[in-house]
ZAVO-905992 format. One record per residue: x, y, z of N, C-alpha, C in turn; residue in three letters. Coordinates in steps of 0.02 Angstrom, whole numbers, plus 50000, padded with zeros to 5 digits. Layout:
# residues N
XYZXYZXYZALA ...
END
This chain:
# residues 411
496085107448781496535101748791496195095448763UNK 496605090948712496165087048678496395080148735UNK 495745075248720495775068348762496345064548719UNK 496625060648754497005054948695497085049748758UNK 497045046148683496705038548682497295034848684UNK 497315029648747497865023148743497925020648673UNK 498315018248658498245014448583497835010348564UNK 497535006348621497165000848612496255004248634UNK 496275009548648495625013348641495525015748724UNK 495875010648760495615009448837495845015548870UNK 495605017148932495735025048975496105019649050UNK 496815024549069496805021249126496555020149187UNK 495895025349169495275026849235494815021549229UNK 494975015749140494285009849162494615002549166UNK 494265001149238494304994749257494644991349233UNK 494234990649165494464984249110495314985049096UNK 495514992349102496134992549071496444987649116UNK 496434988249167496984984249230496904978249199UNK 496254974449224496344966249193496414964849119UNK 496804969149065496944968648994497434966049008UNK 497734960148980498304956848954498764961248915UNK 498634967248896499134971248829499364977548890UNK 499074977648953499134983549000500034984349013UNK 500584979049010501174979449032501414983448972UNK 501074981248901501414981148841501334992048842UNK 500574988848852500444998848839500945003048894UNK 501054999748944501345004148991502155006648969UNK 502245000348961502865001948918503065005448850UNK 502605006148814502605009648751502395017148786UNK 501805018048836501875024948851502555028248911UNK 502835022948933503525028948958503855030648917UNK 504075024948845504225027248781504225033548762UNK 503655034148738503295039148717502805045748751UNK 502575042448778502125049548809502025046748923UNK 502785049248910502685048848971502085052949037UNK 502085056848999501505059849028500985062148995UNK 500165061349010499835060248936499185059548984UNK 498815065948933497935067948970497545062648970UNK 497255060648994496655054448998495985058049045UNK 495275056149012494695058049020494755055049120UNK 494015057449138493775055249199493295054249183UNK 492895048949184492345046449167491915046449231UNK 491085048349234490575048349303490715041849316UNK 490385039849395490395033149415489875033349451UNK 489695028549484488865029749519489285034749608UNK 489835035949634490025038749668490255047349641UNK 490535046749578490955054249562490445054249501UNK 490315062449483490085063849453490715064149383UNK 491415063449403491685065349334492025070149329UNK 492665071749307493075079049317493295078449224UNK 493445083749202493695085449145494415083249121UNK 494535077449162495305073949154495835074949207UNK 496155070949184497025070449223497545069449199UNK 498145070149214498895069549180499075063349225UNK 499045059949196499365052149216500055051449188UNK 500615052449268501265052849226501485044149248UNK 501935042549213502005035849176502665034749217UNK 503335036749187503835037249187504225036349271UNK 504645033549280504905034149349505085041049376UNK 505675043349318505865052749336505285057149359UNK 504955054749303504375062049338503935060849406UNK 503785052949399503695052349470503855054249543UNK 504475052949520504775055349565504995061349578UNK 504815066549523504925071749526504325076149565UNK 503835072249528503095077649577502965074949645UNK 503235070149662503155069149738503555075349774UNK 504265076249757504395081649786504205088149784UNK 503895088849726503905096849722503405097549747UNK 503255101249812502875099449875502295105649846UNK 502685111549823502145118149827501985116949768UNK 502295113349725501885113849645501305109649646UNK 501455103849675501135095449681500575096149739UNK 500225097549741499895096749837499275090749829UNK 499345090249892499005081549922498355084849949UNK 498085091049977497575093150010496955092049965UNK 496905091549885496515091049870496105086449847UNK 496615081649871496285078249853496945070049823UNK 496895062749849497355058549819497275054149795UNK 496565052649775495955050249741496185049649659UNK 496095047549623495915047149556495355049549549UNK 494775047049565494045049149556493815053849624UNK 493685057749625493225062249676492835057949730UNK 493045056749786492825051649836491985057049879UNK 491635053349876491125056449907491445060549975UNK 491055066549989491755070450029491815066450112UNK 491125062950141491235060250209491605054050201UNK 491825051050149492015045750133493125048250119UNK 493035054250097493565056850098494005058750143UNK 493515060850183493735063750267493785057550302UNK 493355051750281493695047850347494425042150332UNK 494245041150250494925036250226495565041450203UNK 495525047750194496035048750178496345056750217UNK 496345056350278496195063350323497055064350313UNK 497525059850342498035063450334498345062250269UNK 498015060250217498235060050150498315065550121UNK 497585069550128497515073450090497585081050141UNK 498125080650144498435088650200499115089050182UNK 499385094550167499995098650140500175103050205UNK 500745106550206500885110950230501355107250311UNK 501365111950368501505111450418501095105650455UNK 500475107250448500015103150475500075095850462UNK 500255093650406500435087250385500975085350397UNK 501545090250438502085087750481501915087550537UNK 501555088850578501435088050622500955083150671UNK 500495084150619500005079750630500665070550621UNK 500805070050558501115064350558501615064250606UNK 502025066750648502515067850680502075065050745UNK 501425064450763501265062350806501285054850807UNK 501485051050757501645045050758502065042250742UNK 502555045150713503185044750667503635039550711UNK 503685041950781504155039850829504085030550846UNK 503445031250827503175022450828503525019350773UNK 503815021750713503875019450662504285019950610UNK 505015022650688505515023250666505945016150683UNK 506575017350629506885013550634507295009250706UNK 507335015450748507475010450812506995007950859UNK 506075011150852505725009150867505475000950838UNK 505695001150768505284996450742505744989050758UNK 506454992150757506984984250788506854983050861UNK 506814988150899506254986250981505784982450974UNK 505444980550909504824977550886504924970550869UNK 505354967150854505774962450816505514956350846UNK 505894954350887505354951350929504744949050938UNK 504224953150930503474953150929503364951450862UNK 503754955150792503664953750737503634947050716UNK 504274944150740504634937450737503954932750773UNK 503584933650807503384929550875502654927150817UNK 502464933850802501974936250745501894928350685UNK 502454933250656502544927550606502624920750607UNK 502874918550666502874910350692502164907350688UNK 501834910950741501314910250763500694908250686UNK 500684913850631500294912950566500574907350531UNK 501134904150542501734899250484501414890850523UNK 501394893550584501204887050610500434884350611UNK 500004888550630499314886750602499304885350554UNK 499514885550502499384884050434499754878650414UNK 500444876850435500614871250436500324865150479UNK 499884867050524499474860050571498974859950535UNK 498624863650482498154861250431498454858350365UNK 499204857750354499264852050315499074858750236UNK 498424860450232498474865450158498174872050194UNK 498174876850167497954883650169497904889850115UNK 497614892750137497704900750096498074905550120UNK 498824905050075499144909350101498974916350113UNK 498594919350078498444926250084497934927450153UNK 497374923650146497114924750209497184922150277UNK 497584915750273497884913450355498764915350358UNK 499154918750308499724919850322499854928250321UNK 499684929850250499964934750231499524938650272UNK 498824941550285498624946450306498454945250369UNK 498284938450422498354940050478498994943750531UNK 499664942050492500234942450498500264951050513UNK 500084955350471500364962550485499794962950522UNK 499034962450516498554963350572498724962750643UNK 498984956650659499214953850728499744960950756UNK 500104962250707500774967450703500584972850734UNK 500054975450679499814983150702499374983850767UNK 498974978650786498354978250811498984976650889UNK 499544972850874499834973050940500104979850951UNK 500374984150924500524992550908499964994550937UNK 499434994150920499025000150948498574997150985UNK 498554991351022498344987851085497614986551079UNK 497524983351026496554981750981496714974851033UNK 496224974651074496114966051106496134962251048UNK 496204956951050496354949151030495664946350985UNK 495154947251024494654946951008494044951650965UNK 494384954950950494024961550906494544960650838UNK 494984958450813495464957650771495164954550714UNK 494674950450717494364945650644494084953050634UNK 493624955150655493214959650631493394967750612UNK 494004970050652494314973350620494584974350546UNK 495004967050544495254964350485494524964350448UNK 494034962150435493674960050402493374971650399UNK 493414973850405493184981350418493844984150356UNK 494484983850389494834984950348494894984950275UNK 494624977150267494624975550187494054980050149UNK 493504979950207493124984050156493014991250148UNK 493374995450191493395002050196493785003350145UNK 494425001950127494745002050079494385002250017UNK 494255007749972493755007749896494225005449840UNK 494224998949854494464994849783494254993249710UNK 493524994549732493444992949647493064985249630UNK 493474982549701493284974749686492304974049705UNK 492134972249671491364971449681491214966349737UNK 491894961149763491704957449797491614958149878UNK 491964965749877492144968149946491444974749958UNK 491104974949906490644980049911490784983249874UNK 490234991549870490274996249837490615001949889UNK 490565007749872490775014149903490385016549962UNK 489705016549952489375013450017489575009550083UNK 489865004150051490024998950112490735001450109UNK 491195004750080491735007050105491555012850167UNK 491205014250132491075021550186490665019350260UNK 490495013750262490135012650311490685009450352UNK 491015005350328491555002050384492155005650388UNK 492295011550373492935017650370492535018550443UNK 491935020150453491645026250511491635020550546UNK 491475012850544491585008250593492185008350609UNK 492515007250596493165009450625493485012050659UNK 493335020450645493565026250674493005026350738UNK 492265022450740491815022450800492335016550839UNK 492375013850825492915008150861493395011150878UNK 493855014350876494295018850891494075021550950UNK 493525025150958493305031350976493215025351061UNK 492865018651043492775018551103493435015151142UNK 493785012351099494545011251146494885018551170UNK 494945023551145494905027651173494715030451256UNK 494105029751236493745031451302494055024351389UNK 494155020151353494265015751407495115017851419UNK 495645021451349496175022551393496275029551423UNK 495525033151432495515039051461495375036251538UNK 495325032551537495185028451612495795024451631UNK 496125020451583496665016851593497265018751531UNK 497455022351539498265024551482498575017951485UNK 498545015351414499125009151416499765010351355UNK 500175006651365500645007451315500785007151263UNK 500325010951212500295007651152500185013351106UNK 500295014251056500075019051009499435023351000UNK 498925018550998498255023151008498175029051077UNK 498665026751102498475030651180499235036751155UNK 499595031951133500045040351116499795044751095UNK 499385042351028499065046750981498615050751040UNK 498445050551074497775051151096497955059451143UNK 498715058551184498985060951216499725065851187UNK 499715065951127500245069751096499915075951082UNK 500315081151085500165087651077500315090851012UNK 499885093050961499825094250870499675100550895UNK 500235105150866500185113550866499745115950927UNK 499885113150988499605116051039499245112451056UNK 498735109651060498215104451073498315096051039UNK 497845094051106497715086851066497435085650996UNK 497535080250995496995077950929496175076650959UNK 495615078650911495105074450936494985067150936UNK 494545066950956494345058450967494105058250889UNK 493925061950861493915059150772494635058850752UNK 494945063950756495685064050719495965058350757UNK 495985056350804496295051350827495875043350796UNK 495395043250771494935039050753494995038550681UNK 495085044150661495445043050582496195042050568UNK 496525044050617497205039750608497275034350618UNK 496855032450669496795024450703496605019650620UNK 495995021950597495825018850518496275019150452UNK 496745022850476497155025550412497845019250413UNK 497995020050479498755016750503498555009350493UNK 497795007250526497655000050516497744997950452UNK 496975001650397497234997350331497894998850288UNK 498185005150292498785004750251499144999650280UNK 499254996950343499754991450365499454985250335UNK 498914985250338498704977450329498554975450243UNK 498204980850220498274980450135498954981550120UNK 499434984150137499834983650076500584979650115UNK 500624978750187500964973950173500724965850173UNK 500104964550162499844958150136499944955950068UNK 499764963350030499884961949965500724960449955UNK 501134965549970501974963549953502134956749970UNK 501934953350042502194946750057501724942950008UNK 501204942849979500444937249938501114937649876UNK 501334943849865501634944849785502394942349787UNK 502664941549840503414940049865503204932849832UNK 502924928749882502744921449891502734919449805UNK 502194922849775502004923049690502624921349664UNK 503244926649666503584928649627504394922449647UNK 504324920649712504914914449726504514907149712UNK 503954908949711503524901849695503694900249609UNK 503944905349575503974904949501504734906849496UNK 504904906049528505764907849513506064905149574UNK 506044897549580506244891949623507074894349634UNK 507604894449564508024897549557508274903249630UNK 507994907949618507974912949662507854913049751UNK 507294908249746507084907749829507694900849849UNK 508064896549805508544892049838509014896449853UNK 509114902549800509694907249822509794909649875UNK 509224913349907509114915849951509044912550015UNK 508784905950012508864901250082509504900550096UNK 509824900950044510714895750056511064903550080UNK 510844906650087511364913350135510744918850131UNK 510394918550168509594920950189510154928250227UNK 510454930250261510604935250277510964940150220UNK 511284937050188511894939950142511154945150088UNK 510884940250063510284941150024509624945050032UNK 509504946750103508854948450124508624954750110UNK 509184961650110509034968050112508924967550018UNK 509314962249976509024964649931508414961949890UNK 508374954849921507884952149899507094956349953UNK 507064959249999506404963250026506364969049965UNK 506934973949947506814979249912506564976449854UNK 506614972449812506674966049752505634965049752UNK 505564962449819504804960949819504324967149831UNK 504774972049870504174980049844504264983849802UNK 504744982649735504614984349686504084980649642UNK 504164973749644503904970449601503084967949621UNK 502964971349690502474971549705502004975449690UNK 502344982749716501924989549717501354990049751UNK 501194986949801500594988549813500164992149812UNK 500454999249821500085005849775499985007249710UNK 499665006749694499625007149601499895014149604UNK 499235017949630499375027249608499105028749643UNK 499255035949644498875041749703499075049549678UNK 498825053549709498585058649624498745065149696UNK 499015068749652499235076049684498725081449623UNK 498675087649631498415092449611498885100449603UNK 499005102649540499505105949508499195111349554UNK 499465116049592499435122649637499745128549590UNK 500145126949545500275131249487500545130649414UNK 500545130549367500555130849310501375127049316UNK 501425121649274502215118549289502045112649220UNK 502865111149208502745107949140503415100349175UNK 502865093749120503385088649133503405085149086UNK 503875083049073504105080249017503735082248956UNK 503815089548956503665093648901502775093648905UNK 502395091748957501635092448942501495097148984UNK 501185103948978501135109349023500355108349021UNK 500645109849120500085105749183499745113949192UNK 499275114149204498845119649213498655121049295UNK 498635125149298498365126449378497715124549402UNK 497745117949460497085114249452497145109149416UNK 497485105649385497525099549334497655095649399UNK 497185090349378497625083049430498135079749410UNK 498525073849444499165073749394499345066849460UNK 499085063349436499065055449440499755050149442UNK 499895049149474500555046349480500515038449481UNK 500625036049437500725028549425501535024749450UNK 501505022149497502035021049553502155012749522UNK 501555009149487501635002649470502025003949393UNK 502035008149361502285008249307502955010049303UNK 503215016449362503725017049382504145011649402UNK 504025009049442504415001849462504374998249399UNK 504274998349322504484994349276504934998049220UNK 505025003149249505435006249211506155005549177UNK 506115004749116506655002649075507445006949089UNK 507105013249080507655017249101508155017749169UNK 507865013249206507915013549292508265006949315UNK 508005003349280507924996549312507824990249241UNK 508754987749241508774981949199508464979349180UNK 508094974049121507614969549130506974971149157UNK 506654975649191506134976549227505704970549256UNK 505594967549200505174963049218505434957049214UNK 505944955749255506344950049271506184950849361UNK 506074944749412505954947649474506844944849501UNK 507304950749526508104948449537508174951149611UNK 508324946349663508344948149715509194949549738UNK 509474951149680510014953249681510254959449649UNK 509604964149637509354968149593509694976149635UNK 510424978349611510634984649636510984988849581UNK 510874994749593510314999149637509644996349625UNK 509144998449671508414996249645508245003649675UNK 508185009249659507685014949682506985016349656UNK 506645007349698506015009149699505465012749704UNK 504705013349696504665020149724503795017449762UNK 504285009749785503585008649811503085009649886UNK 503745016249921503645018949963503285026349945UNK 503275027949863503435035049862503885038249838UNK 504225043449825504695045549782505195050649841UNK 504945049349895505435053049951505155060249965UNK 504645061349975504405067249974504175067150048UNK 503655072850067503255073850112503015068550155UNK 502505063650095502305059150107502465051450105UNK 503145050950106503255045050089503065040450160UNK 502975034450112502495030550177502835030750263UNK 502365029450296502625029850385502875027350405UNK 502475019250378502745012950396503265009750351UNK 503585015150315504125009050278504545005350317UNK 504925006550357505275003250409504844998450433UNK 504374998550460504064991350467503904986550420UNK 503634990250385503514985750294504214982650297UNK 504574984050287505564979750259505684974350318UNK 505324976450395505484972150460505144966450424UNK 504364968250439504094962350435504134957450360UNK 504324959650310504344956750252505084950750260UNK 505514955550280506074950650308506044945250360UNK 505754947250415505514942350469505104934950423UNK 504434936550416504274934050367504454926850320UNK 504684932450271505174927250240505704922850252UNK 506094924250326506634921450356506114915850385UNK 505764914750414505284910350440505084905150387UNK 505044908950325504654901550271505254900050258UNK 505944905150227506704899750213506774894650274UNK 506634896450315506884888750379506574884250382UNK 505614885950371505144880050385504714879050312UNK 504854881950265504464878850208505124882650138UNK 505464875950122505994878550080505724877250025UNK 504964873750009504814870849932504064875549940UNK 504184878449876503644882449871503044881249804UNK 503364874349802502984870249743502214868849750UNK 502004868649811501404866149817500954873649797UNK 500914877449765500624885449757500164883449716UNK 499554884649711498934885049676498764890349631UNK 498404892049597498344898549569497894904149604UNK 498464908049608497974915949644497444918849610UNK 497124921649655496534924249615496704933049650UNK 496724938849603496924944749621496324948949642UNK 496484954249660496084958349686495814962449612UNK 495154964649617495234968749543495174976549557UNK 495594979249569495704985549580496294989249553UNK 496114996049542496665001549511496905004349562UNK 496935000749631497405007649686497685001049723UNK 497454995349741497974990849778498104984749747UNK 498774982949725498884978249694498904969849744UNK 498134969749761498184961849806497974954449778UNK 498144953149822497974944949786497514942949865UNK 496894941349826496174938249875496404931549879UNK 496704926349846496874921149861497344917749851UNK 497764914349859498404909349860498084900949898UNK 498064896749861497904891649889498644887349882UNK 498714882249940499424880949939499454873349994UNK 499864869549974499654863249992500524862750019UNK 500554861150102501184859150101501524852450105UNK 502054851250097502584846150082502364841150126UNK 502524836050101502264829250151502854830750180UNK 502924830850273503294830850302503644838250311UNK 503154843050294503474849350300503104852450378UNK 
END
């Protein structure tokens, strides 16, 4: 199987490709053309390096290998690069499981994070979001990303699964770096791996105090739900506890950091949306997690010989799913790269493509993004004062580390 080369020489496994200025242009010329298309794996000081991957491009096929559950499987792995394996087991435990077990196991939390659970939540959401809109408005300027956008789902989850008040900076601050971004500023793979197991040790000892006191909250469900006969352990419950935190807090920080971005530059759009904020909302939230993505990609492994868009996948081939490229898809979606919060159909796929795994928390992701935003249409209608962001530099979460933002005299 021969390597081939982006046009511009670059692999979508290096760094550099992401922060290239020509990266929208290539993306678009490869759904064109080679929607699906071999690219090398290069060693890293963590992976020694695999003999390549099928990086599919295209929205269809995306969405096609999410479902095909027995062809596509998640057990082996949802990594791009080969994650050191204790580092694997603790960030990505129910990622990387197929079968029954991965219904079940998730089914032990599902019920938190359903739709009539999550409007029982509304309230707290709402209370949430006041609470981040107003500190930051009694300082007159701020950083939206770190005093709005990500304390906001932290407060959310951490009220879900009953983390005291006071353990919450440092959680949050654990979160960011367990997560293996890439960004040099958050650490290396090392310090991911060290604050994943802080975490799940943090877990382990709230635990122990609601084996003494059961309170009402998620961690103690988890703790007390019955998975094919038995409990979970105090690890499995310690790695869900790490899993549920940062997926809530990375990626809906990033969608609201990228919402804010995208009405801050299309003034147009966010007056639209204030002047009938209800009429507007279901499509302007779907509108900001497309154009967000906070998942770049996440990579399934071919279980048997299967062909897509004419490139036949081998048994054992990895097969890389680019979810940010999908959401720009020409074929799918008008304009792509226009941000239209009036944008229907939009069958994003920034939940996933509807499969197995599609995310847990989407229903909360759409609450709180709406809540949210209904809070800045009432108390900050000028979104003029926006500074320039500074992004995250990573190939798996599309965030923004900073938003500096100065509000309205008299806002």
């Amino acid at each position: 199987m021969a390597d081939r080369m982006l046009p511009t020489g670059f692999l979508l496994s290096d760094p550099g490709f992401w922060r290239s200025p020509e990266r929208e242009a290539i993306f678009a010329g490869l759904r064109r053309d080679q929607p699906v298309i071999w690219q090398q794996e290069p060693a890293t000081e963590w992976s020694p390096g695999g003999r390549g991957f099928w990086a599919v491009i295209r929205h269809a096929e995306v969405r096609d290998v999410t479902r095909r559950h027995e062809e596509f499987v998640s057990g082996l792995g949802t990594e791009l690069f080969e994650l050191p394996p204790a580092l694997a087991e603790a960030y990505s435990w129910l990622l990387n499981m197929d079968g029954d077990r991965h219904t079940h196991i998730r089914a032990a939390a599902a019920a938190a994070f359903s739709p009539r659970r999550t409007g029982q939540l509304e309230e707290m959401v709402r209370r949430r979001a006041k609470s981040v809109v107003d500190a930051a408005r009694e300082r007159g300027a701020c950083d939206l990303v770190t005093e709005v956008a990500e304390p906001f789902p932290l407060h959310v989850i951490c009220d879900m699964m009953g983390v005291p008040g006071a353990d919450r900076a440092e959680v949050a601050r654990l979160s960011r770096i367990s997560v293996p971004l890439g960004d040099a500023e958050f650490g290396d793979f090392s310090d991911a791996l060290r604050a994943a197991f802080e975490l799940i040790e943090y877990a382990k000892l709230i635990q122990r105090e609601r084996r003494r006191k059961p309170a009402d909250d998620l961690l103690t469900a988890l703790m007390f739900a019955e998975v094919e006969g038995r409990r979970l352990s105090e690890d499995e419950v310690g790695s869900y506890f790490e899993l549920l935190i940062t997926a809530a807090i990375e990626t809906t920080s990033a969608a609201i950091s990228h919402g804010i971005l995208a009405l801050g530059h299309a003034p147009g759009q966010w007056a639209r949306w204030r002047g009938d904020f209800a009429a507007f909302a279901r499509g302007a939230v779907e509108e900001i997690l497309r154009w967000s993505t906070p998942i770049i990609h996440f990579r399934r492994t071919a279980a048997m010989d299967a062909t897509l868009a004419g490139a036949e996948v081998r048994t054992g081939d990895k097969v890389v799913l680019f979810f940010h490229s999908a959401n720009r898809d020409e074929l799918v979606f008008d304009d792509a790269y226009r941000f239209d919060i009036t944008r229907h159909p939009n069958p994003h796929l920034a939940f996933g493509g509807g499969g197995r795994h599609t995310c847990l928390g989407a229903h909360l992701a759409r609450l709180e993004l709406r809540v949210m935003f209904e809070d800045l249409a009432r108390r900050l209608p000028d979104l003029g004062g926006l500074g320039e962001p500074v992004l995250v530099q990573s190939m798996f979460i599309n965030g923004v580390k900073s938003l500096p933002f100065t509000f309205p005299a008299g806002a």
